[in-house]
C-alpha positions in Angstrom: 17.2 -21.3 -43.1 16.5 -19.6 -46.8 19.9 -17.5 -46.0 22.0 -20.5 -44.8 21.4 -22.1 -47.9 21.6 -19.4 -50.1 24.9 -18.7 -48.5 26.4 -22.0 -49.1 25.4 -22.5 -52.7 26.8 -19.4 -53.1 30.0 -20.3 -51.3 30.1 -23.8 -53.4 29.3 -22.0 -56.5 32.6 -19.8 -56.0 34.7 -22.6 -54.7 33.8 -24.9 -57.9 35.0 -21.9 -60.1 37.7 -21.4 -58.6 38.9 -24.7 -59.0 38.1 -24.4 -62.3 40.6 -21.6 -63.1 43.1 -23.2 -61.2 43.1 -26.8 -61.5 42.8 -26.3 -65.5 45.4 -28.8 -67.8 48.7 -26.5 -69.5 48.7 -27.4 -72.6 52.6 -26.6 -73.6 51.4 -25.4 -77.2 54.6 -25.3 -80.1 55.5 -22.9 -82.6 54.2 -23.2 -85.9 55.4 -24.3 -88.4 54.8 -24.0 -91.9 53.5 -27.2 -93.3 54.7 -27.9 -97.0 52.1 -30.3 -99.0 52.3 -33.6 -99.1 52.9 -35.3 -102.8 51.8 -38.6 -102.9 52.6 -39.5 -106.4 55.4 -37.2 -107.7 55.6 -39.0 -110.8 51.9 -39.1 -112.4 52.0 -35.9 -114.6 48.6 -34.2 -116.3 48.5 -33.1 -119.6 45.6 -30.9 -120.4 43.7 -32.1 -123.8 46.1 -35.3 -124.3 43.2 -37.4 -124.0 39.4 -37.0 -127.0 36.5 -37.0 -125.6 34.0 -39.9 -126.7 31.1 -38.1 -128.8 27.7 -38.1 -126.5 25.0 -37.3 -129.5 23.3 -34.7 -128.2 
């Protein structure tokens, strides 16, 4: 009784990963490809120290 059990969990267990390597989606993965960043406002320029600073007090 114990070994019949035993046997067929054991069997299931095997079957169930088995299915699972197989049965697995293929993902068709593509080359990469080099991503160049993405300028959203090409035409706002910074200038470093154009603008004063408002005196805090301290």
């Amino acid at each position: 009784m114990v070994s019949t059990i035993t046997i067929t969990l054991i069997t299931l267990v095997i079957l169930n990963l088995l299915l699972l390597k197989f049965s697995s989606n293929k993902v068709s993965r593509s080359k990469k490809t080099v991503k160049k960043p993405v300028i959203l406002h090409p035409q706002a320029a910074y200038t470093v120290g154009s603008e004063k600073l408002a005196l805090t007090g301290s």
